[in-house]
Residue, then its C-alpha position, 0 to 999 in steps of 0.5 A: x825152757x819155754x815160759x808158760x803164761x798163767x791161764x786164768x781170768x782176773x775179775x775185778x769189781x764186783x763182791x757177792x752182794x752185787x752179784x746176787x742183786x744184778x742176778x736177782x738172787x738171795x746172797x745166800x745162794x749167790x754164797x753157796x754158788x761161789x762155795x762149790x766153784x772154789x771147792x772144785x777149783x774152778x775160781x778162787x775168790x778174794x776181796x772183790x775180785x774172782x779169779x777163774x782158774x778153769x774156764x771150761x770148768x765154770x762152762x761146765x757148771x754153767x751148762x754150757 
């Protein structure tokens, strides 16, 4: 049986307060952005730290 490596992307560092002021942005927006990525699967958000699950996904939100 073959080992299948986990296909996601870890980042560390920023909370939503950072994001929002680096985008200049309300937190607001910055919170209802993060709501609907995690409620379509596309990142799973802790403590500091985003975990994108489904980069073509977030490309897709992104509109790229």
């Amino acid at each position: 049986m073959g080992c299948a490596w986990p296909r996601y992307t870890v980042i560390t560092g920023p909370g939503q307060k950072d994001i929002a002021a680096a985008l200049q942005l309300a937190v607001s927006t910055t919170e209802n952005a993060l709501r609907t990525l995690r409620y379509h699967g596309v990142i799973e958000a802790r403590y500091r730290q985003f975990v994108v699950r489904d980069v073509d996904g977030l490309r897709h939100f992104a509109g790229v």
